[in-house]
C-alpha positions as CSV (number, residue, x, y, z in Angstrom):
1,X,0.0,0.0,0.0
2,X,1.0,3.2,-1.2
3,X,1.7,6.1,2.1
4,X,1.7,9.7,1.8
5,X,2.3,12.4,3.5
6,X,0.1,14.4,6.0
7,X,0.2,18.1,7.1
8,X,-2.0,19.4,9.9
9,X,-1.5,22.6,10.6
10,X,-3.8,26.0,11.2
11,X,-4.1,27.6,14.7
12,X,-7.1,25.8,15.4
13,X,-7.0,22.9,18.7
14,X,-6.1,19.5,17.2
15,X,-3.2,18.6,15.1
16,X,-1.7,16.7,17.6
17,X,-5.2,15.2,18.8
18,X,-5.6,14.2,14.8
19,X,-2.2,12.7,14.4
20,X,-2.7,10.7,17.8
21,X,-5.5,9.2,16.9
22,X,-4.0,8.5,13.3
23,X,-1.2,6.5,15.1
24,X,-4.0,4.6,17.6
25,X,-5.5,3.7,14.1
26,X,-2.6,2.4,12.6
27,X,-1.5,0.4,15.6
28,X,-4.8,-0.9,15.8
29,X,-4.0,-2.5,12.1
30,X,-0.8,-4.2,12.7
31,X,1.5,-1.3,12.1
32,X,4.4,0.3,13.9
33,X,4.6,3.9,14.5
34,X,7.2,6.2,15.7
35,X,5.9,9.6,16.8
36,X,8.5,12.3,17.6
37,X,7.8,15.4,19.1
38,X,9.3,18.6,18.4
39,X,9.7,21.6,20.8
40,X,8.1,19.4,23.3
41,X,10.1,18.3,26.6
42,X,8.0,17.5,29.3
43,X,5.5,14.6,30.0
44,X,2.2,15.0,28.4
45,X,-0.8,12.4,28.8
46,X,-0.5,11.0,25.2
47,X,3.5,10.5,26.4
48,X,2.3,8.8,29.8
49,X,0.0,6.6,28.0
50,X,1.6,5.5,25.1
51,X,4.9,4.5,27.3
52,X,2.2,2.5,29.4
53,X,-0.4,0.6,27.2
54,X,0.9,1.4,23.3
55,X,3.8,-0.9,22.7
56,X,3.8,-0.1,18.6
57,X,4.5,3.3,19.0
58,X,7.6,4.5,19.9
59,X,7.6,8.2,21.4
60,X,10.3,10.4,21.8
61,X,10.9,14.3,22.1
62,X,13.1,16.5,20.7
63,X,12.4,19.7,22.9
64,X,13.8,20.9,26.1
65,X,10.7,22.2,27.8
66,X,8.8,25.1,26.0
67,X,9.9,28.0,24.4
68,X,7.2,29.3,22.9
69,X,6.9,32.8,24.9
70,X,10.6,33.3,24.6
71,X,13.5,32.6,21.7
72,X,15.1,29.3,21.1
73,X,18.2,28.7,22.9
74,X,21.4,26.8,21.1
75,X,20.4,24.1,22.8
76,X,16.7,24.1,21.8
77,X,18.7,24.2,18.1
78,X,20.7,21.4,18.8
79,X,17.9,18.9,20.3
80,X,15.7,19.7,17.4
81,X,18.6,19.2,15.1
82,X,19.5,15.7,16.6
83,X,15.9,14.8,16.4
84,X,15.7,15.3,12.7
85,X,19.4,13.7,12.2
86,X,17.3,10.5,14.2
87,X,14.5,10.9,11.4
88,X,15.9,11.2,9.1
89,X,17.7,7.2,9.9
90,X,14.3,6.3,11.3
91,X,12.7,6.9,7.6
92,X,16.0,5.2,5.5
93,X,16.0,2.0,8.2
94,X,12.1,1.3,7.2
95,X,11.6,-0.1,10.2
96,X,8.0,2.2,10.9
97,X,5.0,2.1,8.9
98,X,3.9,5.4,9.9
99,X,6.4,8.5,11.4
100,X,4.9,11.2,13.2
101,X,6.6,14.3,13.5
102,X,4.6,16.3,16.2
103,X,5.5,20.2,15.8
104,X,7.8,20.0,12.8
105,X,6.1,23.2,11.4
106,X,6.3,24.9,14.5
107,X,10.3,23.7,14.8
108,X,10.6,25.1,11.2
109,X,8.8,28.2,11.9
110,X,11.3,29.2,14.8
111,X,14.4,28.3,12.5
112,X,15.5,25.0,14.7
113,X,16.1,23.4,11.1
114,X,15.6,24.5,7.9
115,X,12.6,23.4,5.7
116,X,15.1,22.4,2.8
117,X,16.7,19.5,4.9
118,X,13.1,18.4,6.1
119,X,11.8,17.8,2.7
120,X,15.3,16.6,1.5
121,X,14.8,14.1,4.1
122,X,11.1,13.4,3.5
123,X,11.9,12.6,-0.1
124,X,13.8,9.3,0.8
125,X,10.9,7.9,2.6
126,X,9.9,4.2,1.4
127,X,7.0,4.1,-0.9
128,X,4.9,2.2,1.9
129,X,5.6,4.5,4.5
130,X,3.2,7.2,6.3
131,X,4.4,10.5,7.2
132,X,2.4,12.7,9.2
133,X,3.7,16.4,10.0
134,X,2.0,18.2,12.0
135,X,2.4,22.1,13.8
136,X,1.1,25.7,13.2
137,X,2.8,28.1,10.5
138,X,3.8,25.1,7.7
139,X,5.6,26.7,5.4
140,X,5.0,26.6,1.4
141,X,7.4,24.2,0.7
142,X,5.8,21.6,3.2
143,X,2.0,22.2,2.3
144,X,3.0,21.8,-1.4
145,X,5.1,19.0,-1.1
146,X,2.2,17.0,1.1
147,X,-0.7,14.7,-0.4
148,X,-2.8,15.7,2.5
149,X,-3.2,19.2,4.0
150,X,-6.0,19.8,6.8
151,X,-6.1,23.5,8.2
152,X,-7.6,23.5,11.7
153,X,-8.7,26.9,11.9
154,X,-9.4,28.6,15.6
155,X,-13.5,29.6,15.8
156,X,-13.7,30.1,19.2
157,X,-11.1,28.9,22.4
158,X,-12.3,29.0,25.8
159,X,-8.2,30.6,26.1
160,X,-9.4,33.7,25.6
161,X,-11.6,33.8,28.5
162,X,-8.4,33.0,30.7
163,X,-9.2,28.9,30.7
164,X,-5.2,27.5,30.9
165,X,-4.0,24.0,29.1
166,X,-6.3,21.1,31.0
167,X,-4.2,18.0,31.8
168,X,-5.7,15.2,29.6
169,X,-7.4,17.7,27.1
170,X,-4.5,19.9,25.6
171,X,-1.5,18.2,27.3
């Protein structure tokens, strides 16, 4: 079977939610997934539970914390760097039927890599293989490069009447 590559972006609730549920799906049909997350560091319920009941998914991140309300440090660079170096041998090895990368856009969007390596990397993935790239801001390149592009667009968040990140709904 043929796999293609997926972009959610937008800044709308949900890429991650989609892709998640993506990877439950494809678990749930014999497949192996590796699902790395970008500019995230700290343990979030998807990370909790995958580690505990999920087997066929291997999660790692590639963020030191959160950065998002200041710059990236160097060292924000370099883990984002080292977990596209690990892509990009995750996607040659073949080893995954469907590779998640969780806030790629947003990594590209505050320069931790540059969008040329991502999609010189994403062009050596096996035929088979599922790609699934998700993260506010995707640039041009990425959205045209993609077989699938969902925009979640932002209607109306409860954020902006104060409500912060709910353990087990946005982390």
């Amino acid at each position: 079977m043929k796999g293609y590559i997926h972009v959610y972006t937008g800044n709308g609730k949900g890429k991650t939610t989609a892709a998640l549920g993506l990877a439950i799906r494809a678990v749930g049909a014999g497949k192996k997934v590796f699902f790395a997350q970008f500019v995230k560091g700290k343990p979030y319920s998807e990370t909790e539970t995958i580690h505990e009941y999920l087997p066929d998914i291997t999660i790692r991140q590639y963020g030191l914390g959160c950065f998002i309300t200041d710059s990236p440090t160097e060292k924000d660079i370099e883990a984002a760097r080292h977990g596209l170096e690990e892509i990009r041998k995750i996607i040659k090895n073949g080893k995954y039927d469907m590779i998640v990368l969780d806030e790629a856009a947003i990594a590209l969007f505050y320069d931790l890599f540059p969008v040329s390596e991502l999609t010189r990397i994403l062009k050596t993935k096996k035929k088979e293989a599922e790609i699934v790239i998700t993260g506010r801001y995707a640039p041009k390149e990425l959205i045209e490069m993609a077989d699938l592009v969902t925009e979640m667009k932002e209607i109306k968040h409860y954020y902006a009447k104060g409500v912060q990140a709910r353990k087990g709904i946005e982390y």
